[in-house]
N, C-alpha and C positions, 0 to 999 in steps of 0.2 A: 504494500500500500504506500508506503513511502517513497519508493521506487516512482511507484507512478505518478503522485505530487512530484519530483521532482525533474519526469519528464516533461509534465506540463507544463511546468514553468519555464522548462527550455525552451519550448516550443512555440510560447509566446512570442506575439510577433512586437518587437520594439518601434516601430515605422509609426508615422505620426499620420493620422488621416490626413487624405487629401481634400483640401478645402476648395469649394467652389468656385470659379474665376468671377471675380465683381467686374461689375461694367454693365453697361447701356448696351441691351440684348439688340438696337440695330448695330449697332457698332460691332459685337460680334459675327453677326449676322455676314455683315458685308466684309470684315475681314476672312470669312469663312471661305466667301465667294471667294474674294480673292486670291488666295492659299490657292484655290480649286485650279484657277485660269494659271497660274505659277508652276505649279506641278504640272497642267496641262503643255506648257511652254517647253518644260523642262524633257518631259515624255517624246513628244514631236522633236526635240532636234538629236531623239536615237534612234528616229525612223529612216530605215535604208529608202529614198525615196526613185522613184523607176526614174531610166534615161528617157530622155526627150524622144528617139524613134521607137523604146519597149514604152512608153505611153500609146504612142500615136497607134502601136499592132494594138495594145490592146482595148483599144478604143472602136477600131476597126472588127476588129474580131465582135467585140460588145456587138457596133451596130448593126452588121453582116446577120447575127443571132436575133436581133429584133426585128429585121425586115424578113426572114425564112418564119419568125414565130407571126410574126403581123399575115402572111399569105396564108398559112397553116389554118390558121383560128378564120380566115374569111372563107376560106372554101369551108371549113365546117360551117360555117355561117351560113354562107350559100345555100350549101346543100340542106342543115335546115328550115330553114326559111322556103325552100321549095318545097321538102316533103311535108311540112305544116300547108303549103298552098293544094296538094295535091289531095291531102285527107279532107281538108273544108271544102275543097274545091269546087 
């Protein structure tokens, strides 16, 4: 029993609470923001960012993909919009 009173007390934590920051909750507020946009700054300049002609492929490729999805989905289009003509018909 004494054993254990005396791990307790080692075990006690000596750290003094930590007390809540004082100040004017917009002032926080907006320092918060700004910490955010700072870290953001600091994030983007370890970003490996593409060369100017692997932009412009894959740009290309992008649009290439939007014009074969933009015909795809018309002729499905199409072709519903006829078979809905043919059953009211």
């Amino acid at each position: 029993m004494a054993v254990e009173k005396q791990l307790s007390k080692d075990t006690k934590s000596t750290a003094k609470p930590v007390k809540e920051k004082k100040g004017n909750i917009f002032s926080r507020f907006f320092n918060s923001i700004g910490k955010a946009f700072y870290n953001m700054y600091h994030e983007l300049k370890k970003v490996t960012w593409p060369t100017k002609s692997a932009l412009i492929n894959y740009s290309l490729v992008v649009l290439i993909f939007l014009v074969i999805m933009g015909v795809i989905i018309g002729v499905f289009d199409l072709g519903a919009s006829t078979l809905v003509r043919l059953i009211t018909g």
